[in-house]
C-alpha positions as CSV (number, residue, x, y, z in Angstrom):
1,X,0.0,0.0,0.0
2,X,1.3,3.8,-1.0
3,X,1.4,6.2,1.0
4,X,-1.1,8.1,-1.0
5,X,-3.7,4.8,-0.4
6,X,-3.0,5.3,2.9
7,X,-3.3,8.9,3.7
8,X,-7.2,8.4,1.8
9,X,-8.1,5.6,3.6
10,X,-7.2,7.7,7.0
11,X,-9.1,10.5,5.6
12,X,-12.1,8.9,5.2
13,X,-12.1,7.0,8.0
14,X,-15.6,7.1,10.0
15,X,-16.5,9.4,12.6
16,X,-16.8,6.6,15.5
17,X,-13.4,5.6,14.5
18,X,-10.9,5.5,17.2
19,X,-8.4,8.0,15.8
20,X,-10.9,10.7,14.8
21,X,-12.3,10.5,18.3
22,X,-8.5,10.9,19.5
23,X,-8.7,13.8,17.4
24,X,-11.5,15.3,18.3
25,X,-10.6,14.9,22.2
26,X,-14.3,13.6,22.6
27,X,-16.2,10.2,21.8
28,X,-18.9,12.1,20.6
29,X,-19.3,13.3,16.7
30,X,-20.5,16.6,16.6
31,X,-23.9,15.9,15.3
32,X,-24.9,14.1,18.6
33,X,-23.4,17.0,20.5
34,X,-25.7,19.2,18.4
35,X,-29.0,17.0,18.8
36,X,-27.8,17.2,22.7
37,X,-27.9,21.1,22.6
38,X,-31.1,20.9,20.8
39,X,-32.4,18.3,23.5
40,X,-31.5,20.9,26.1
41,X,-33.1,24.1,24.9
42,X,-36.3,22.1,24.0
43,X,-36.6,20.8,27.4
44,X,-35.4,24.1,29.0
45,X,-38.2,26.4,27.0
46,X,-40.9,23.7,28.2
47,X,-40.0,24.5,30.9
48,X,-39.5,28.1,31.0
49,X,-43.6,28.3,29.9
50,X,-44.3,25.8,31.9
51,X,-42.8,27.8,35.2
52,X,-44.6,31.1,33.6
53,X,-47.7,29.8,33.7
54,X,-47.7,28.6,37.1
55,X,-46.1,24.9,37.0
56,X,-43.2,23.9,38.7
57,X,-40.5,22.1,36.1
58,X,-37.2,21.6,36.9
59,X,-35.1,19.8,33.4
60,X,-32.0,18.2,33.5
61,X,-29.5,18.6,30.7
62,X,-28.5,15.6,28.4
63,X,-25.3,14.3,30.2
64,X,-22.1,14.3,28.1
65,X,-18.7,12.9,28.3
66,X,-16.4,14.3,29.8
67,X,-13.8,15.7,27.7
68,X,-9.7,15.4,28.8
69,X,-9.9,18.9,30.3
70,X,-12.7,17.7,32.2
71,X,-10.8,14.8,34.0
72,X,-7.9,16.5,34.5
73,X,-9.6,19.5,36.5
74,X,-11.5,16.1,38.2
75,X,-7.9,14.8,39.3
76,X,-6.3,18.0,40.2
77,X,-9.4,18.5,42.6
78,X,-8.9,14.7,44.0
79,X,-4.9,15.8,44.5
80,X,-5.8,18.8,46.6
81,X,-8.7,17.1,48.5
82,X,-6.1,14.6,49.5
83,X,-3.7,17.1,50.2
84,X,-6.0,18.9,52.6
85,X,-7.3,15.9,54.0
86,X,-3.9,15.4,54.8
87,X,-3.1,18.7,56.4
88,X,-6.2,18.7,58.4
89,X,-5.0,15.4,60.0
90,X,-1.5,16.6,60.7
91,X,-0.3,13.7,58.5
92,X,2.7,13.2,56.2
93,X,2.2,13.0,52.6
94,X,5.7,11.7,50.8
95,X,6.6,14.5,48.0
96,X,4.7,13.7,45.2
97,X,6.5,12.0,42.2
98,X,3.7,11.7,39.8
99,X,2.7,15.4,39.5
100,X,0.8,16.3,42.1
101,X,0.1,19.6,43.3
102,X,1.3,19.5,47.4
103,X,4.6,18.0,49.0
104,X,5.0,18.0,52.7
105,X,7.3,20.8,54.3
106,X,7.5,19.3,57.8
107,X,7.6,16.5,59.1
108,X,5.3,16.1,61.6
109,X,1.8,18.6,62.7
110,X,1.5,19.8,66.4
């Protein structure tokens, strides 16, 4: 196979296809993210008129994935929950080698 053969093929590929959703940063295709906004505002304007006119509607949006900026705000607020669960104990924490936001100064909390 040419390089050329190749380079169409990847082009062309499918938009549930593993490396366009690497891409994309997302396993949704921007169509269902659409139809999800769509989803939302429908349901939302029911029940805008619906809480007008004296009901009582409360929607909840379509859930989505999370994207990778999504689970990385996730682990950097696990990191400093630990850390302060830490510091609120008066216990140690080794210094982090895997990138994580608080090292220990001292070595022990009176």
């Amino acid at each position: 196979m040419s390089a050329r053969q190749l380079a169409v093929l990847i082009r062309h590929l499918p938009e549930d296809s593993a490396l366009i959703k690497a891409q994309r940063g997302t396993p949704w295709p921007e169509l269902t993210y659409l139809l999800a906004y769509i989803a939302d505002t429908v349901a939302f304007s029911r029940a805008d008129y619906a809480n007008v006119h004296g009901g009582h509607s409360r929607p909840t949006p379509v859930q989505r994935p999370p994207t990778a900026d999504d689970l990385a705000e996730r682990e950097q607020a696990a990191q400093l929950h630990d850390a302060f669960g830490h510091m609120m104990r008066g216990t140690v924490i080794d210094a982090p080698t895997d990138g994580r936001l608080y090292a220990a100064d001292v070595e022990t909390v009176v």
